[in-house]
Legacy VTK file of the C-alpha trace (Angstrom):
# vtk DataFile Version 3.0
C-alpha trace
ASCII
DATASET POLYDATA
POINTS 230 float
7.007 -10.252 -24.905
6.485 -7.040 -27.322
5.417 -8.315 -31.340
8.068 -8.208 -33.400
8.055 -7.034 -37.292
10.953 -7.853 -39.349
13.259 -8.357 -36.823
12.361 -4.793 -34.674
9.923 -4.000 -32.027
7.358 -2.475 -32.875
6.342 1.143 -30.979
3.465 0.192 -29.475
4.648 -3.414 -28.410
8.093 -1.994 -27.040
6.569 0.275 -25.009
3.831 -1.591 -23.064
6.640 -4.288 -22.643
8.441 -1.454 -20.656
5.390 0.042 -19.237
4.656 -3.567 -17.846
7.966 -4.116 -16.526
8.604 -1.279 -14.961
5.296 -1.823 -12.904
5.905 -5.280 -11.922
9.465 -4.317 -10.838
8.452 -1.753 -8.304
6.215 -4.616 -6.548
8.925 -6.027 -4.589
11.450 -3.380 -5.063
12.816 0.166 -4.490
13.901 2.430 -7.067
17.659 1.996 -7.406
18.265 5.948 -7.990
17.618 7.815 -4.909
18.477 11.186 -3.609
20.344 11.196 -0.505
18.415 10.141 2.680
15.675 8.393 3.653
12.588 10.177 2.065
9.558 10.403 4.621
7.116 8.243 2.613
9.609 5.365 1.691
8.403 1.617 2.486
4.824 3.067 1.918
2.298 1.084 0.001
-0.810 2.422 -1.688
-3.072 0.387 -3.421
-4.254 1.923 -7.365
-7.737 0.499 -7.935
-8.377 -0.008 -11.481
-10.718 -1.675 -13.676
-11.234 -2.113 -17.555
-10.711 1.644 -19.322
-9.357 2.807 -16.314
-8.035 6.421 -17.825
-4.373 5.977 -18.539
-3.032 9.267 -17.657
-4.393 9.116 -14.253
-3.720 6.028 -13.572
0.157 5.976 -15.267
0.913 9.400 -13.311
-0.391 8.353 -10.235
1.677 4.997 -9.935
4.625 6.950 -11.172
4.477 10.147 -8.690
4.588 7.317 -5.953
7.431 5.704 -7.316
9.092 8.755 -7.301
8.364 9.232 -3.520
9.975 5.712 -2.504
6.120 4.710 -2.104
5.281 1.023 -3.585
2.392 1.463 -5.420
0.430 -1.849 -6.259
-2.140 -2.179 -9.044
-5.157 -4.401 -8.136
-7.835 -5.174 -10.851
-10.570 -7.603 -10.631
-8.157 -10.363 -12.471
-4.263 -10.187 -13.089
-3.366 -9.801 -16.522
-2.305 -6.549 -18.341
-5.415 -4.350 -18.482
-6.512 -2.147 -21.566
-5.920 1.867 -20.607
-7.831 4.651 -22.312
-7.240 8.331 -23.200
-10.256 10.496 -22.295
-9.781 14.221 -23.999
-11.634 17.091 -25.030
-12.642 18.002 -28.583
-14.091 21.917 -29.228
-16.682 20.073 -31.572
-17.766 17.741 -29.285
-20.194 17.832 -26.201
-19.200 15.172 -24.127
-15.420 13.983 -23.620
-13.782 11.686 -26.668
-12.466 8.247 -25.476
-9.034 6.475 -27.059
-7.056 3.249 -26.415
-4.313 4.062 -23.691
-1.055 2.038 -22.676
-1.784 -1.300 -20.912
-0.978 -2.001 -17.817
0.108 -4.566 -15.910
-1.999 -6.052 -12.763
-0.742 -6.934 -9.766
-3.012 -8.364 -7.334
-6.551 -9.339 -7.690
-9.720 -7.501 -5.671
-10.150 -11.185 -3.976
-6.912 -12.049 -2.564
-6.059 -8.008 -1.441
-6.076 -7.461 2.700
-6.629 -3.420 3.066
-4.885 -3.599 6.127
-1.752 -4.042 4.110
-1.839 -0.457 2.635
-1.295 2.476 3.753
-3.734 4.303 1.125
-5.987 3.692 -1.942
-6.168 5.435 -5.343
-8.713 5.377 -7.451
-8.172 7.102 -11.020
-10.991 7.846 -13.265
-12.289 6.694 -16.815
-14.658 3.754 -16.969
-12.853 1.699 -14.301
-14.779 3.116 -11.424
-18.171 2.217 -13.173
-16.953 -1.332 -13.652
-15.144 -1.996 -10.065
-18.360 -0.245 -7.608
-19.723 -3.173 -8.841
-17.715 -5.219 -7.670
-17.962 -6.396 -3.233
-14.725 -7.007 -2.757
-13.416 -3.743 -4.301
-16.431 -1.893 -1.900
-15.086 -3.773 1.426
-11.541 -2.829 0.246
-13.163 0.722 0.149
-15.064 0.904 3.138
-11.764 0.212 5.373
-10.297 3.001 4.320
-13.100 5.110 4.638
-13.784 3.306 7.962
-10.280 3.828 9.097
-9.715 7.688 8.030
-6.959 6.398 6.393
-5.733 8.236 3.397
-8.083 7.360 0.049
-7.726 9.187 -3.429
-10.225 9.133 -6.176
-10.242 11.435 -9.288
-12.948 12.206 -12.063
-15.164 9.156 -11.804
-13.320 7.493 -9.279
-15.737 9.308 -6.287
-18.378 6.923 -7.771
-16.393 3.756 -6.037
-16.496 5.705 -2.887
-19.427 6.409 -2.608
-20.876 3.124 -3.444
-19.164 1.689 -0.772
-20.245 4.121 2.129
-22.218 7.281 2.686
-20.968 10.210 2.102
-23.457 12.745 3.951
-21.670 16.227 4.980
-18.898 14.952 3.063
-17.018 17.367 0.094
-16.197 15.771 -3.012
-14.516 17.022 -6.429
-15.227 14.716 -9.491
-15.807 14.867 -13.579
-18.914 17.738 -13.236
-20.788 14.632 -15.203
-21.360 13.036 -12.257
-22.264 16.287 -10.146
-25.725 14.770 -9.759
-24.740 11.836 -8.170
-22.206 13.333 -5.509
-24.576 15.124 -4.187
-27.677 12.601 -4.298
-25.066 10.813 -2.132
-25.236 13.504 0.104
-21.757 14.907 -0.259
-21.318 18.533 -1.887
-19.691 19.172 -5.170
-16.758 21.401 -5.195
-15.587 22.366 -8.744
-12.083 22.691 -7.402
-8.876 20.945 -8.532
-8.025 18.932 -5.542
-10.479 19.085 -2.460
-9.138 17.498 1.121
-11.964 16.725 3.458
-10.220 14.816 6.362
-8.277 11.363 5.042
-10.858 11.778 2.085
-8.952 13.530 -1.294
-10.579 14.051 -4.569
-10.320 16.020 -7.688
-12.129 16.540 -11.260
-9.758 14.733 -13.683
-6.364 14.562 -15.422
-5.865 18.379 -16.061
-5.560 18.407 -11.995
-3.114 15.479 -11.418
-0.411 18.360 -10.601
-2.424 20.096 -7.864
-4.354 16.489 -6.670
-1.209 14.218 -6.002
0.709 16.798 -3.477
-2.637 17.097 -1.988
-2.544 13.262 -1.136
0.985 12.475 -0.696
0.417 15.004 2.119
-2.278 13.033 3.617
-0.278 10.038 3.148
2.712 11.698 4.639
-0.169 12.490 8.033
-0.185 15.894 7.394
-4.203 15.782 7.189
-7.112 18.589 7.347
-9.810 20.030 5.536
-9.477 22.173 2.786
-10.799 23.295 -0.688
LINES 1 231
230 0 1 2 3 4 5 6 7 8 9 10 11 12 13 14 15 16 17 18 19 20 21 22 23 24 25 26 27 28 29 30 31 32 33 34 35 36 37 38 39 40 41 42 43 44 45 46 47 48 49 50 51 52 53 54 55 56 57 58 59 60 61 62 63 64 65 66 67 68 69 70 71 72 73 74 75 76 77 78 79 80 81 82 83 84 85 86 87 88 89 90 91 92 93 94 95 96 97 98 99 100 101 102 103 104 105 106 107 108 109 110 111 112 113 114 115 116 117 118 119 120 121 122 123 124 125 126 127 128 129 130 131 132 133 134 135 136 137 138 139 140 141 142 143 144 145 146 147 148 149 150 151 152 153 154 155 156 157 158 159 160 161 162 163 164 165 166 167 168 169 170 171 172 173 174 175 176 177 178 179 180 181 182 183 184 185 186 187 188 189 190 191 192 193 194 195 196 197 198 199 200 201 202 203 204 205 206 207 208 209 210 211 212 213 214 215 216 217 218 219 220 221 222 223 224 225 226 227 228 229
């Protein structure tokens, strides 16, 4: 339940109340406003690996752009509770990217008790998560399916870093957060500074400023419509 302050919500309680709501509705449930017909990727289920100060923006437009397809997404962190969001932005006077609490979220499955085989994809948004959840062996066997598998796997800005932990990525082409250039291609994948890169079931992108070009890129490759593009 959202805080309360003199009888009214407050802004910031009100909202994550929604925010978690509206997540843990979609679990078991379609969207009761629908355009006419069956939409291709309806009944779908992607998984959206997170971890602590997973970057909100990624992670909040990805679940919603599946929503929005008839796609159930499912949040997975390594416990369920309601997970602390960031905001990662650029400052002129800065060198390095600034870093603000985000929106929480709600969890909806822990890494333990998920069986890949019940997904149809993974996504994998950026921030801190990644660093926390590569870590992390059931989160890397969750990985390594869909990598084994060619089935369709998304990972943005330091999300790569989960990918590659979990499998070699030799001959493989990767976009990610240029801060982690060096270790894309010390995994033996090249570094494309691109918005949204498709190599096979494999797509990948730099960070939030490319959410528009990244997620048509994968609902494609969820929809089967795969290749191997810049």
């Amino acid at each position: 339940m959202a805080k309360q302050t003199s009888g009214k919500l407050t802004r910031r309680g009100a909202l994550a109340a929604v925010g978690a709501a509206g997540i843990a509705a979609v679990a078991g449930t379609r969207a009761t406003a629908q355009p006419p017909g069956r939409r291709p990727l309806e009944g779908k289920r992607v998984l959206v690996a997170v971890g602590e100060f997973s970057e909100g923006m990624e992670t909040y437009y990805m679940v919603y752009r599946l929503i929005e397809e008839g796609v159930v997404p499912v949040v997975a962190a390594v416990d369920v509770k309601r997970l602390q969001m960031v905001v990662h932005d650029f400052d002129p006077q800065y060198s390095n990217y600034t870093e603000k609490p985000g929106y929480l979220i709600q969890v909806q499955v822990a890494y333990r008790d998920v069986a890949p085989a019940d997904y149809d994809g993974l996504l994998i948004p950026g921030g801190r998560g990644p660093e926390e959840i590569r870590q992390n062996e059931d989160v890397l066997k969750i990985t390594g399916h869909f990598v084994d598998k060619k089935l369709p796997l998304g990972a943005m800005c330091h999300g790569p870093q989960v990918v590659y932990a979990a499998r070699p990525m030799k001959g493989r082409r990767i976009a990610a957060y240029y801060g982690i250039r060096a270790d894309v291609e010390l995994a033996g994948a090249e570094f494309v500074d691109e918005p949204a890169v498709v190599d096979g079931n494999l797509v990948t992108s730099r960070g939030w400023p490319d959410l528009p070009y990244f997620m048509p890129k994968f609902l494609e490759v969820l929809a089967g419509k795969r290749g191997r593009s810049g």
